[in-house]
C-alpha positions as CSV (number, residue, x, y, z in Angstrom):
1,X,19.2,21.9,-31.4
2,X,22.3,19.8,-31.5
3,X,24.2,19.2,-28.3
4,X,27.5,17.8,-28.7
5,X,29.5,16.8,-25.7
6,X,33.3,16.6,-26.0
7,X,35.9,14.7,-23.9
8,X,39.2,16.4,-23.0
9,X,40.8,15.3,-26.0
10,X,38.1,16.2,-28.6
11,X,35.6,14.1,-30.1
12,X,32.1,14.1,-30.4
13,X,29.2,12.7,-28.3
14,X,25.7,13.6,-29.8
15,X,22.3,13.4,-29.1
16,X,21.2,14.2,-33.0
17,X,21.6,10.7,-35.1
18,X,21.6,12.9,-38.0
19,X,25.5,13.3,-38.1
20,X,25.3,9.3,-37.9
21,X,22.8,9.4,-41.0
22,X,24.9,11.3,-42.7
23,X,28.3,9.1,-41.9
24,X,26.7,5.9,-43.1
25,X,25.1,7.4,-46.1
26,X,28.5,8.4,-47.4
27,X,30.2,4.6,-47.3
28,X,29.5,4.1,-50.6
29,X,32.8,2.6,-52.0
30,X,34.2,2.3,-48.4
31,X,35.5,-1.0,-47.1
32,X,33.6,-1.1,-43.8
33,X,34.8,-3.5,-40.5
34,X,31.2,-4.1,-37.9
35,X,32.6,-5.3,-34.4
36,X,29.9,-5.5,-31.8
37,X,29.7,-7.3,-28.4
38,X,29.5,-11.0,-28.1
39,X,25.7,-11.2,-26.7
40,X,22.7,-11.5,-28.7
41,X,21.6,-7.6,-28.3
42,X,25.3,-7.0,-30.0
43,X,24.9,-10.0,-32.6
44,X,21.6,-8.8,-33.8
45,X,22.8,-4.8,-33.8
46,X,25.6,-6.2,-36.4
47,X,23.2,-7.8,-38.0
48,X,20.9,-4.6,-38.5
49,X,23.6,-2.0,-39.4
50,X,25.3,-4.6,-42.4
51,X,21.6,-5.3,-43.8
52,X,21.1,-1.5,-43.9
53,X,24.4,-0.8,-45.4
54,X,23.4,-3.4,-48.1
55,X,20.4,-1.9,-48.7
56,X,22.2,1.5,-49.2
57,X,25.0,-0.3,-51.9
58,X,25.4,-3.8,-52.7
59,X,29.0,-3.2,-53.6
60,X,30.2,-2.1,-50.0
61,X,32.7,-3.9,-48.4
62,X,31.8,-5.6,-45.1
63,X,33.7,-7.5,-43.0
64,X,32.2,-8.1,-39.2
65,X,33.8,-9.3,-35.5
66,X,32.7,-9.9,-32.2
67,X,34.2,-8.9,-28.9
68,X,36.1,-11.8,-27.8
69,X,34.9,-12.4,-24.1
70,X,35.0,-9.2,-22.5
71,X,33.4,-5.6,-23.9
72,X,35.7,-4.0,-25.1
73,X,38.4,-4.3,-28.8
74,X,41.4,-6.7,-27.2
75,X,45.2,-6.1,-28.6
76,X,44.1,-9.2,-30.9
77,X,40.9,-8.5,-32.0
78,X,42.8,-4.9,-32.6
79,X,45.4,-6.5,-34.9
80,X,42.8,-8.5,-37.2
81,X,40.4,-5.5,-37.9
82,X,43.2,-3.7,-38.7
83,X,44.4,-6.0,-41.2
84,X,41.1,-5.9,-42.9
85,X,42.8,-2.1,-44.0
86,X,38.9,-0.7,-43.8
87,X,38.5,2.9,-43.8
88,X,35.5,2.4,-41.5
89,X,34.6,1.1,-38.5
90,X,31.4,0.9,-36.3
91,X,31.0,-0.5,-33.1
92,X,27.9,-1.8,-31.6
93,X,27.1,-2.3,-28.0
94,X,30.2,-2.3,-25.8
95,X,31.4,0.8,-23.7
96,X,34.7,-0.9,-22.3
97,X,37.4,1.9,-23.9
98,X,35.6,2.4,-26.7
99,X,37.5,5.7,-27.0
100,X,40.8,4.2,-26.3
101,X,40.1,1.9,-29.7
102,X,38.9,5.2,-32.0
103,X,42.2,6.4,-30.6
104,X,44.5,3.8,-32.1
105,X,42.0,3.1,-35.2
106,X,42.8,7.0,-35.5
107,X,46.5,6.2,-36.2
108,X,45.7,3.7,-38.8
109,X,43.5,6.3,-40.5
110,X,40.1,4.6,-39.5
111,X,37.4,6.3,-38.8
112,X,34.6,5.0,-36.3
113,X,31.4,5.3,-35.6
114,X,30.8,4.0,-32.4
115,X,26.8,3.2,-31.0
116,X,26.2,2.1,-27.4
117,X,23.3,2.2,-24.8
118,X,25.3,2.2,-21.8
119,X,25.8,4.6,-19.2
120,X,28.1,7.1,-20.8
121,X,31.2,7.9,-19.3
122,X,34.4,10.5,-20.2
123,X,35.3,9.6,-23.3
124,X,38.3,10.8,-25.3
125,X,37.1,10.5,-28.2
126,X,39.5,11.6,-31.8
127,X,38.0,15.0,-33.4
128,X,36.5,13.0,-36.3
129,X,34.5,9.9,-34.3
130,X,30.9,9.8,-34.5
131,X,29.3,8.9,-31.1
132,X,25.6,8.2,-30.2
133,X,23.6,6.4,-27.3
134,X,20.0,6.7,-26.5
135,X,21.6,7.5,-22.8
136,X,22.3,11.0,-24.2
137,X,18.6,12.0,-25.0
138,X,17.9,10.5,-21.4
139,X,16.8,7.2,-22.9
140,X,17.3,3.2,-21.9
141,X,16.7,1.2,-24.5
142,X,18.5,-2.4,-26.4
143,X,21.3,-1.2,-28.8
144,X,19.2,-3.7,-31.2
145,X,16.0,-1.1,-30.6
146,X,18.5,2.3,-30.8
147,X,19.7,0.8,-34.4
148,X,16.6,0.0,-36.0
149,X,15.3,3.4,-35.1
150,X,18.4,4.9,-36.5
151,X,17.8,2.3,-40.1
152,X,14.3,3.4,-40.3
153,X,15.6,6.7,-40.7
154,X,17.2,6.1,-43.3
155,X,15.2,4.0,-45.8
156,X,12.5,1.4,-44.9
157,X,14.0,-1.3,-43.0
158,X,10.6,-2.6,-41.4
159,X,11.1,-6.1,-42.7
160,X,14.1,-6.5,-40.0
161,X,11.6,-5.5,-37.5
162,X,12.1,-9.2,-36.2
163,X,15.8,-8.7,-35.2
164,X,15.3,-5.9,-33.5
165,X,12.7,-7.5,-31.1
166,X,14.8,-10.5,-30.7
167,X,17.6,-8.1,-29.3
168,X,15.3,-6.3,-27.3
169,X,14.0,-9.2,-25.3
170,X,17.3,-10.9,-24.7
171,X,18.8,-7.7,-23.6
172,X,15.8,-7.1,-20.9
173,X,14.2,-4.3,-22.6
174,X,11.0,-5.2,-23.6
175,X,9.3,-2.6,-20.9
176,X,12.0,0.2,-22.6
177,X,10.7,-0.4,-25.8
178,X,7.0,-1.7,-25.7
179,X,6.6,-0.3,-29.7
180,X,9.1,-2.6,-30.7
181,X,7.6,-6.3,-29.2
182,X,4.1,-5.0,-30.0
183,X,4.8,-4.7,-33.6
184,X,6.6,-7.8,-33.4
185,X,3.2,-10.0,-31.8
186,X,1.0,-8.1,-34.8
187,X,3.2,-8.9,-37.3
188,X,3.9,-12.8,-35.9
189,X,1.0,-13.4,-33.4
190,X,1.3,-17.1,-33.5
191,X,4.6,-17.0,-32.3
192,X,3.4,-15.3,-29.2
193,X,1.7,-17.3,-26.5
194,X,2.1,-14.4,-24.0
195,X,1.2,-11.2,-25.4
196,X,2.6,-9.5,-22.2
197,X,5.6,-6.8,-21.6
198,X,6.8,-9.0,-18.8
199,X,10.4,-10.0,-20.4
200,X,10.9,-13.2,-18.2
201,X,7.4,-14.1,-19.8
202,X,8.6,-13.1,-23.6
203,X,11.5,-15.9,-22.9
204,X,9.1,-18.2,-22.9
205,X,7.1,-17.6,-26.2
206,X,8.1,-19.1,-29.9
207,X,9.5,-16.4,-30.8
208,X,12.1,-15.9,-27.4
209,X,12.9,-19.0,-28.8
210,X,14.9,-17.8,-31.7
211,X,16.9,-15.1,-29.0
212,X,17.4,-18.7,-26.8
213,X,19.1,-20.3,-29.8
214,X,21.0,-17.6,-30.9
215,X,22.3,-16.9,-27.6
216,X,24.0,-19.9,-26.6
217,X,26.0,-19.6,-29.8
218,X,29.2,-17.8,-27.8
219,X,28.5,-20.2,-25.2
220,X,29.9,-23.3,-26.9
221,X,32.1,-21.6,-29.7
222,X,33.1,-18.5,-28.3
223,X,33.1,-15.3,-30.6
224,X,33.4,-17.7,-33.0
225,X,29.6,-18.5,-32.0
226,X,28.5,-14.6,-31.7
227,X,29.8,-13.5,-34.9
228,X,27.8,-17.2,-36.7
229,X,24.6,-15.7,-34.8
230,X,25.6,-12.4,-37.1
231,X,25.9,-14.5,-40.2
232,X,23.1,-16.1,-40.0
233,X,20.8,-13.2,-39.0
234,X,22.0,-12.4,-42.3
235,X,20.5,-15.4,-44.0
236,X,17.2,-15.7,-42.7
237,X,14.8,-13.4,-43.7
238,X,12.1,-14.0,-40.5
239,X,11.4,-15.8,-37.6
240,X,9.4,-18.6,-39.3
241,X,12.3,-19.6,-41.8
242,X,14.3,-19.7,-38.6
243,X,12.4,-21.7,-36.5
244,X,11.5,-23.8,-39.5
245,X,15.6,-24.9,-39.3
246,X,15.9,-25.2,-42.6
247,X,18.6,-23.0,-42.8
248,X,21.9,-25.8,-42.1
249,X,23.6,-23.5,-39.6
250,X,20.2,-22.9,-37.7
251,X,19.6,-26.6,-37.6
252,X,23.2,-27.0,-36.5
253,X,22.5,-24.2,-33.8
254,X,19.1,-25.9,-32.5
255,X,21.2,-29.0,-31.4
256,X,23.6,-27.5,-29.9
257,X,21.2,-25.2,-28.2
258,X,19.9,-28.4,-26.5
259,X,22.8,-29.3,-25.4
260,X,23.7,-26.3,-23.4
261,X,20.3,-25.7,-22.0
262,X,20.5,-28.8,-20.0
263,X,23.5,-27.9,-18.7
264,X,22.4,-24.3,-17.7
265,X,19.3,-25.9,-15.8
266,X,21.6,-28.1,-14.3
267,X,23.6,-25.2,-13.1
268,X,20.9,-23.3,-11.9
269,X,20.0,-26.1,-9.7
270,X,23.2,-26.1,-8.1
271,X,23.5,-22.6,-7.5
272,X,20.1,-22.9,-6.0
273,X,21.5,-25.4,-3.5
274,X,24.9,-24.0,-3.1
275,X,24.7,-20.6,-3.2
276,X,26.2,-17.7,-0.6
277,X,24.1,-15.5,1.1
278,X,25.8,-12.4,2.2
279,X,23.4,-9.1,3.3
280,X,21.7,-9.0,-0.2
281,X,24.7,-10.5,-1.8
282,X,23.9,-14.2,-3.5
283,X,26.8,-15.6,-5.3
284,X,28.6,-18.9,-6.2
285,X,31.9,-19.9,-8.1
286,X,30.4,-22.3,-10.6
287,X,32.2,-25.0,-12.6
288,X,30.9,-26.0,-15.9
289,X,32.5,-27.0,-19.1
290,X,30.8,-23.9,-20.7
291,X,30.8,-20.2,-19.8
292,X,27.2,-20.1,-19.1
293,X,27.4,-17.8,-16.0
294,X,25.4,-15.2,-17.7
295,X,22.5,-17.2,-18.8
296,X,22.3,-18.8,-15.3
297,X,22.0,-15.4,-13.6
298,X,19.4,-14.6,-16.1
299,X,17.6,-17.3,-14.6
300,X,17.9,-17.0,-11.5
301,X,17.2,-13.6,-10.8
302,X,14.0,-13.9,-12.8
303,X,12.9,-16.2,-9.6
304,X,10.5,-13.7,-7.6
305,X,12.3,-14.9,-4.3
306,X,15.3,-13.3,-5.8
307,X,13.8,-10.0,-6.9
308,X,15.6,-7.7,-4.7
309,X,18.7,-9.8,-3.5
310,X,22.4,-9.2,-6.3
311,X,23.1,-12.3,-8.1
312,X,26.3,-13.1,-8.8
313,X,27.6,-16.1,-11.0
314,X,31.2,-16.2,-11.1
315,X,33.9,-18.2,-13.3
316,X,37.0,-19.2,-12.8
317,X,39.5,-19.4,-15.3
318,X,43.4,-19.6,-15.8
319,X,44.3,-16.0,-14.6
320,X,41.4,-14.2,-14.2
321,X,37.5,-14.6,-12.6
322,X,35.3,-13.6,-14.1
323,X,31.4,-12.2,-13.0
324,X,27.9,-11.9,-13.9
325,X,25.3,-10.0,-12.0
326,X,21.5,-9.6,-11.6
327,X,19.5,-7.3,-9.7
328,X,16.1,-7.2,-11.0
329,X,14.7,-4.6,-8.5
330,X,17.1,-2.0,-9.7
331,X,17.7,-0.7,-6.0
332,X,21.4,-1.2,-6.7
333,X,23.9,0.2,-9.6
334,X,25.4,-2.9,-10.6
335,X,26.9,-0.6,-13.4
336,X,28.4,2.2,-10.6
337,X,28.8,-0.6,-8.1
338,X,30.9,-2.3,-10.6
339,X,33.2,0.3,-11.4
340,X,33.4,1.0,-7.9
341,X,34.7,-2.0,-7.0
342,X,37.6,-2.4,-9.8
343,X,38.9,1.1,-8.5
344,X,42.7,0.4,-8.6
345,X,42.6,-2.9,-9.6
346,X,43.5,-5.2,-12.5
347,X,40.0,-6.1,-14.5
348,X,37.4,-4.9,-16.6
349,X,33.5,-4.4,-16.0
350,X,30.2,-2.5,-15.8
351,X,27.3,-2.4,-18.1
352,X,23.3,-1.6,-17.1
353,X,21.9,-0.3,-13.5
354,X,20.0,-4.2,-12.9
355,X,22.8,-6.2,-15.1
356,X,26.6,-6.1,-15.6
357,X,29.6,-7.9,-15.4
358,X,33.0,-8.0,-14.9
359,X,36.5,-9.7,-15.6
360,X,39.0,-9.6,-12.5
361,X,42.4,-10.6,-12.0
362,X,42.6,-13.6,-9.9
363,X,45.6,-11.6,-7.5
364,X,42.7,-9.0,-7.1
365,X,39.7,-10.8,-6.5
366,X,39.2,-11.3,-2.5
367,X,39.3,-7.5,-2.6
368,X,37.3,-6.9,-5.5
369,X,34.6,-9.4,-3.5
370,X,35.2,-7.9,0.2
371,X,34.0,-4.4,-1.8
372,X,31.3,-5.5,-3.4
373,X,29.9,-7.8,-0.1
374,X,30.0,-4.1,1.4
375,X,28.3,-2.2,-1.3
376,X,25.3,-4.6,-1.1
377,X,25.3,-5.3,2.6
């Protein structure tokens, strides 16, 4: 039976992808606009959804964007998918006002279909958007692994299998969706030196490889980077041709891929030395040349001594601070502790239970920090 949820203003939130099926099998001869979140799990959903609505027309007009350093659609990221004039647009992976967005695309005459896997909040959604999340059939699960599901339902899409377990593992699900990586090791086993569910373990293979690549793309050009990671998801047809770098942009990617990674173990050194310890609170205000705070977190948190301690990396940058945090354990909420501790003040944040993030104010931070050093005590 189809359960449809609506906000105060309207909308639809659905736990029946067939009113999606339906949406993108009628953009025949519609000029489309993708915008997804700036990580890898959001680059790779792009990916997926434009190769499917290839596969449906050729002649569909496509244009894509990436978030541009926080998750949500800023005032200019706003103004350039509007100029695109598209009479569609679908967003993948970010929660961060999503309704607030439909609302203004509404008054352009866009219509959206919007896809997350986060934890779904109130949404105001206008009467004609198209919401879905695997959170409302009481699901966790990688947009990457929610999209693929939602292609394959469509027409076969099995040969992009690939992308979807490269966004599962560098979004931490490969325990949500074991289907997903296990397809992926029969179909490329010699790209798998570990054939284990443990994610910190997939990292490490060949094929967590490709994920690391793609994923330090924002890292050293921005959404500039996430929405090249798009493009060339779009080029290469497997993991192979990727990791055989043939492809120019891939090459270009590898190198610069190198570069960064010895700065991220450099970081995580220091953070290992330098850290704060407060209650189960483990934080440090890093300086690096690149916004790497997110990988290093990653990294850190995967450290069994670190298991059931909140890791928090934290930026600083011209007005704002910004945060990412770890808690592998799951005994906290980053997501509700998160949104907790922005109550009343100037930022944006949240994401999953053991990972999330944040962008505060710099006038705001001491107390957004004295609230979370309480919260994890």
């Amino acid at each position: 039976m189809l359960k449809k949820l609506r906000g105060k203003k309207g909308g639809m939130q659905t736990d029946d992808i067939n009113s999606a099926i339906t949406f993108l099998k009628g953009l025949k001869g519609k000029k489309v606009t993708v915008v997804s979140h700036d990580d890898s799990d959001g680059s790779c959903s792009a990916a997926l959804i434009i190769r499917l609505l290839r596969k449906i027309e050729s002649r569909i007009n496509v244009s894509y964007f990436s978030t541009r350093g926080s998750p949500s659609i800023s005032e200019g990221l706003m103004r350039d998918i509007i100029s695109k004039k598209p009479d569609v647009v679908i967003t993948c992976d970010f929660a961060s006002d999503i309704d607030k967005a439909a609302q203004r695309l509404a008054l352009e005459g866009v219509r959206c279909l919007m896809i997350d896997h986060h934890v779904v909040s109130d949404y105001k959604f206008p009467d004609d958007t198209i919401y879905i999340n695997p959170q409302l059939l009481g699901k966790t699960m990688p947009c990457a692994a929610f999209i693929y599901d939602l292609c394959n339902k469509i027409l076969e899409f099995k040969d992009n299998l690939w992308i979807a377990g490269v966004g599962t593992i560098e979004d931490f699900g490969a325990s949500d969706r074991k289907d997903i990586i296990e397809a992926c090791m029969k179909q490329y086993p010699e790209l798998f030196e570990k054939k284990d569910m443990d994610n910190s373990k997939l990292f490490n293979t060949t094929f967590g490889l490709v994920g690391k690549i793609l994923s330090s793309a924002p890292t050293w050009d921005s959404h500039k980077g996430a929405e090249l990671v798009t493009k060339v998801l779009l080029e290469v047809n497997s993991p192979r041709d990727f990791l055989g770098l043939e492809n120019n942009n891939v090459r270009m990617m590898f190198e610069k891929y190198q570069i960064i990674e010895k700065e991220i173990r450099n970081a995580v050194r220091i953070f290992e030395e330098e850290s704060v310890v407060w209650g189960s609170l483990r934080y440090y205000i890093m300086a690096s040349e690149y916004p790497i705070k997110s990988k290093v977190s990653t990294i850190v948190s995967a450290n069994n001594e670190h298991y059931n301690e909140v890791i928090a990396v934290i930026e600083q940058n011209t007005k704002t601070y910004s945060l990412s945090l770890r808690n592998q354990s799951g005994y906290f909420d980053l997501n509700c502790i998160i949104h907790e501790c922005l109550e009343g003040l100037e930022g944006v944040g949240g994401g999953h239970k053991k990972a999330s993030g944040a962008v505060v104010a710099k006038k705001d931070f001491d107390v957004f920090m004295e609230r979370l050093k309480e919260r994890v005590k």
